[in-house]
C-alpha positions as CSV (number, residue, x, y, z in Angstrom):
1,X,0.0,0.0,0.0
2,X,2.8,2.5,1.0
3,X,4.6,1.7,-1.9
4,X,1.3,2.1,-4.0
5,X,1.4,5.4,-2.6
6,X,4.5,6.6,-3.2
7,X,4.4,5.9,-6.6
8,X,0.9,7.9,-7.0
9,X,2.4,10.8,-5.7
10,X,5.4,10.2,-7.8
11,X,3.4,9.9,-10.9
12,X,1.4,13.2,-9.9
13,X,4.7,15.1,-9.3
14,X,5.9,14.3,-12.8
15,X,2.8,14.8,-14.2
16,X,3.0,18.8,-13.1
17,X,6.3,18.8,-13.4
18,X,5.9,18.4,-17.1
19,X,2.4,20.3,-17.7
20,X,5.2,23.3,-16.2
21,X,7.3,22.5,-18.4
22,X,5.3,22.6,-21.4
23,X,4.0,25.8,-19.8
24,X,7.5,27.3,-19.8
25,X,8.4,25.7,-23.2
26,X,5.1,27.6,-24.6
27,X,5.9,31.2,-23.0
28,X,5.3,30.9,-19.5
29,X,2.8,33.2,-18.0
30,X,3.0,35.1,-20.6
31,X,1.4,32.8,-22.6
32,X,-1.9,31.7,-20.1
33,X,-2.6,35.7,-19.7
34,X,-2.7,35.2,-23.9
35,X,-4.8,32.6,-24.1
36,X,-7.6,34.1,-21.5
37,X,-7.4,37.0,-23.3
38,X,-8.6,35.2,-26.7
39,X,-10.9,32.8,-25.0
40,X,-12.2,35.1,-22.1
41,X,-11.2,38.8,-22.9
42,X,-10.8,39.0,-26.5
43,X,-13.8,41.9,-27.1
44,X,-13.2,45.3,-25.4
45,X,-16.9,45.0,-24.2
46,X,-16.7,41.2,-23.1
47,X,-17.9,41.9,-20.0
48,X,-21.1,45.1,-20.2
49,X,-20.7,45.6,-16.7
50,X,-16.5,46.1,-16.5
51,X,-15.2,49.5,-17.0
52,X,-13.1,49.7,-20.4
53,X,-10.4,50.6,-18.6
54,X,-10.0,47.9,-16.6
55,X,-9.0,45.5,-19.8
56,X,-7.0,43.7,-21.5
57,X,-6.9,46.1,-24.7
58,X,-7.2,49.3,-22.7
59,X,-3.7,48.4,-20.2
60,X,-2.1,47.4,-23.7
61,X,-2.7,50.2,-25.8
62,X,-1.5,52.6,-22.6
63,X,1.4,50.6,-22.1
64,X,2.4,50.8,-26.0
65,X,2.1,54.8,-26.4
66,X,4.1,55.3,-23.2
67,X,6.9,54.1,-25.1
68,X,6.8,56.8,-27.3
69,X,5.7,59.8,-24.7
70,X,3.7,62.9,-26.1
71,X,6.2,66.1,-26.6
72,X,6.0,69.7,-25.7
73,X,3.8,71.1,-29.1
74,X,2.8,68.1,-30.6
75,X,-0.4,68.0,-32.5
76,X,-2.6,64.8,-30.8
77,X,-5.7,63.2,-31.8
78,X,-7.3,61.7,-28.8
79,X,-10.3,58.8,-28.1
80,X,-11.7,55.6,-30.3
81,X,-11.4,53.8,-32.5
82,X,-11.7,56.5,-34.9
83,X,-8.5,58.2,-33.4
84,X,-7.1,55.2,-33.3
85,X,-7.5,53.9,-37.0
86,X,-6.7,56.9,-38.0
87,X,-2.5,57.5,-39.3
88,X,-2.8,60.7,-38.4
89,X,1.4,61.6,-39.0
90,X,1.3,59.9,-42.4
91,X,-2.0,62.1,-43.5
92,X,0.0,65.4,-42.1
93,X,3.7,64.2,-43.1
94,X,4.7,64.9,-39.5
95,X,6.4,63.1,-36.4
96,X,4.7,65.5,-34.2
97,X,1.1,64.3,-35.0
98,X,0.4,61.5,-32.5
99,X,-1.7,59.3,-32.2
100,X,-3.7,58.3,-28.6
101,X,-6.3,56.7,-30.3
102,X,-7.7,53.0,-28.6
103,X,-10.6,51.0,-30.4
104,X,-13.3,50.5,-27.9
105,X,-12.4,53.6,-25.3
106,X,-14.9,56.0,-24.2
107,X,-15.1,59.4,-22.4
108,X,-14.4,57.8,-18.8
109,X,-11.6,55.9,-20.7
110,X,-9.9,59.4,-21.9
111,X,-10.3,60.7,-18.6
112,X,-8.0,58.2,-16.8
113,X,-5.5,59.0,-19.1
114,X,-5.3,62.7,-20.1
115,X,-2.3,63.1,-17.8
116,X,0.3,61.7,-19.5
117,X,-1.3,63.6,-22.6
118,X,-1.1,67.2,-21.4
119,X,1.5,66.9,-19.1
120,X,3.3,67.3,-22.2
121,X,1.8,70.9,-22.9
122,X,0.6,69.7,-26.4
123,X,-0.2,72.6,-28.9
124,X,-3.7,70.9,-30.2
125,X,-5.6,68.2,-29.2
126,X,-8.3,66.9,-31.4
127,X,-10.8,65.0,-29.1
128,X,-12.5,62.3,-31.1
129,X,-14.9,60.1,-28.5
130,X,-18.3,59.6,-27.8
131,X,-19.2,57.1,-30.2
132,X,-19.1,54.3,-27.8
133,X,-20.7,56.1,-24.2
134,X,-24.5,56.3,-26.3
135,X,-24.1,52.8,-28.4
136,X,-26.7,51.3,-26.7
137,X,-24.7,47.8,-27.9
138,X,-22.7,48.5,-24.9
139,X,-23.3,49.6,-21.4
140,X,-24.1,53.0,-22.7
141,X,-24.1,56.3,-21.1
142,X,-27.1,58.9,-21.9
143,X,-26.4,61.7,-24.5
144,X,-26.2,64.1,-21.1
145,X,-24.2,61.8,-19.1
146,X,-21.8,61.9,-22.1
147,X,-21.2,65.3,-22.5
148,X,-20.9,66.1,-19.2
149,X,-17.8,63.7,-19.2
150,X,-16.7,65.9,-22.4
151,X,-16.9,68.9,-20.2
152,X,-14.8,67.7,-17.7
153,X,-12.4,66.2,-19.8
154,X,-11.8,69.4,-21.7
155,X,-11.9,71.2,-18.4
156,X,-9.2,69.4,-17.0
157,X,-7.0,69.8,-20.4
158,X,-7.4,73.5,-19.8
159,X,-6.6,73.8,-16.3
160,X,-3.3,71.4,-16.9
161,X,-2.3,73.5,-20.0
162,X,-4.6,76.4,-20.9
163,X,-2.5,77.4,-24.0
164,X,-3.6,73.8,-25.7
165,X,-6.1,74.4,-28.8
166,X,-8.8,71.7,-28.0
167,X,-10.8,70.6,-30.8
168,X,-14.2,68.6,-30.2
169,X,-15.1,66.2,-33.3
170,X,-18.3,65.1,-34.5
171,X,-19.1,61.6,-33.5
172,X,-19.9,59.6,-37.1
173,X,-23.0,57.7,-37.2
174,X,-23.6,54.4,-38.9
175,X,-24.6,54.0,-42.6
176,X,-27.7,52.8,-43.3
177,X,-26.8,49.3,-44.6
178,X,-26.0,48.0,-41.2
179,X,-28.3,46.8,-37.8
180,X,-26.1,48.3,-35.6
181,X,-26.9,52.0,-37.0
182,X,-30.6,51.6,-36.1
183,X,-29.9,52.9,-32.0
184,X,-26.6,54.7,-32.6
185,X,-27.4,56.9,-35.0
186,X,-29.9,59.3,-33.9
187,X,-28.1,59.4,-30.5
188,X,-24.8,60.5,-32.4
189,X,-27.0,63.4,-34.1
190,X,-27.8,64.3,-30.4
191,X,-24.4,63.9,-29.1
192,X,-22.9,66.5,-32.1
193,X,-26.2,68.5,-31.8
194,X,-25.2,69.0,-27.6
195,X,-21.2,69.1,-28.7
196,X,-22.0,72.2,-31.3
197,X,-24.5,73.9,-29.1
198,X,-21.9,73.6,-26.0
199,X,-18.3,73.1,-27.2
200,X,-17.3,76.8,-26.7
201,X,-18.3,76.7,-23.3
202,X,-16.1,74.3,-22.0
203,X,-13.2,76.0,-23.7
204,X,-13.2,73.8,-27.1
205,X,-13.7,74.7,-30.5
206,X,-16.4,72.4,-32.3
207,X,-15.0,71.2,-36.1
208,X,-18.2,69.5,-38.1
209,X,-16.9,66.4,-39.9
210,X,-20.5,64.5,-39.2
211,X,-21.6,67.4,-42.6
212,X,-18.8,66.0,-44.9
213,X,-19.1,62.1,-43.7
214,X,-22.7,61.7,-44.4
215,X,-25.9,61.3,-47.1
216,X,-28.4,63.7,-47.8
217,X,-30.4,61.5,-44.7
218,X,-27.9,62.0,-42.3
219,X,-26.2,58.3,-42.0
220,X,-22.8,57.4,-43.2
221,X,-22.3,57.3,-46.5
222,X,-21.9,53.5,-47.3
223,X,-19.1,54.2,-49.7
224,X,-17.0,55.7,-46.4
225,X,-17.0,52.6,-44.6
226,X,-16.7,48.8,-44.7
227,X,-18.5,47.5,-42.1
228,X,-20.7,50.4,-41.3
229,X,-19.5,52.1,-38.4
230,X,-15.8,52.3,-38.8
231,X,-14.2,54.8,-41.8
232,X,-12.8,53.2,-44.9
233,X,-9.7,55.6,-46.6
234,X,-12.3,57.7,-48.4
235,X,-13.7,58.2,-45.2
236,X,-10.8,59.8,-43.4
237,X,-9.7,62.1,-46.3
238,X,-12.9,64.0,-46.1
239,X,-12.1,64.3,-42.4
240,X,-8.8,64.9,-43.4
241,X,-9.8,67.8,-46.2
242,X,-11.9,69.4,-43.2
243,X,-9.2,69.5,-40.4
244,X,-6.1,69.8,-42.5
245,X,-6.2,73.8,-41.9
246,X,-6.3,73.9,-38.4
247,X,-3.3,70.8,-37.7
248,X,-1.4,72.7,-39.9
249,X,-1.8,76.0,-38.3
250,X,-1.0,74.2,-35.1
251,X,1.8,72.8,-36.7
252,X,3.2,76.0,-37.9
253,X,2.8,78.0,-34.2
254,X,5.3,75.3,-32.9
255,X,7.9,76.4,-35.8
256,X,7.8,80.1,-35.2
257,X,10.0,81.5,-32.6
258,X,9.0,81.1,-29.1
259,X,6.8,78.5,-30.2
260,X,8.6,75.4,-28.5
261,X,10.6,73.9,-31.1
């Protein structure tokens, strides 16, 4: 019997010994955390009732454009996935355009991390979120709920660097050959209805690229997108045409004397 037993707890000793093994041979830790992510983790909304920020994608992204901090002057387009998607230094031919977009983030998502943005005393940041708080898909904010988190995230750029030029975008609706335009679109027309209305007094300057984005009914035009919410190339050079005057202007402060360059 005791040698019965010996030999069980032998076997079961070797038997983790090499599942740990094949663990280490496969990547470790590293490698579990990567497989609950696909299996468990693998949407940014996987879980309605977790804050965005608390995942997976959300730590990532963070970790990835601390690697490349924002510097004093830089032009930065901030929220979504349509920030995100967006290759904002390639559009403008510049190195100081960044980039601190994440697909899936929303306004309580920008506010966590607006520090490490204007700590940096940017020249412009062009805030592009909003999309996601109202998408009823999600666990959704109301249209007022939303833009008071706009306030106070454009609030708090001002009081950590008031000379920053801050730039409030339309949120795009969804064209009208998709299902998932049938809630999200009229609350996008009465999240950019509340952003025009109120952008000025929060301290930001409201730029219309819902007008140039859309059909003569108001959705997406289908030819600007290829699943129907997110923008295609065509999509973003009519953003692009719209805003191109203003990032360069930015652009061009920095390069004068005394403008931080």
């Amino acid at each position: 019997m005791r040698i019965a037993l010996s030999l069980s707890i032998l076997a079961n000793i070797l038997a983790v010994g090499i599942v740990l093994l094949l663990l280490h041979q496969m990547g470790g830790w590293a490698f579990v955390k990567a497989k609950y992510f696909e299996q468990v983790d693998g949407s940014p909304y996987s879980d309605p009732s977790r804050p965005f920020g608390e995942s997976t994608l959300f730590r990532q992204s963070v970790s990835i454009h601390n690697l490349a901090p924002v510097r004093e002057g830089d032009v930065v387009f901030l929220g979504d996935s349509h920030a995100a998607l967006g290759q904002w230094s390639e559009f403008f031919d510049s190195q100081r355009v960044r980039n601190r977009g994440i697909s899936g983030d929303n306004t309580v998502g920008v506010l966590r991390r607006l520090e490490s943005v204007m700590t940096a005393l940017p020249s412009a940041v062009f805030l592009f979120i909003g999309s996601n708080d109202v998408d009823q898909r999600y666990n959704s904010l109301t249209v007022d709920e939303t833009v008071r988190n706009v306030e106070r995230i454009v609030t708090e750029m001002k009081n950590r660097s008031p000379g920053t030029v801050v730039y409030l975008l339309s949120a795009p609706p969804k064209s009208r050959n998709t299902m998932i335009g049938v809630t999200e679109t009229p609350l996008a027309h009465a999240l950019n209805e509340r952003y025009e209305a109120q952008a000025s007094q929060f301290g930001a300057t409201y730029v219309d690229i819902q007008g140039p984005l859309t059909d003569t009914g108001g959705a997406l035009r289908v030819d600007f997108t290829e699943d129907g919410g997110h923008l295609n190339g065509a999509g973003y050079e009519a953003i692009v045409r719209t805003i191109r005057p203003l990032v360069e202007a930015a652009l061009v402060q920095e390069e004068l004397p005394g403008g931080g360059l």
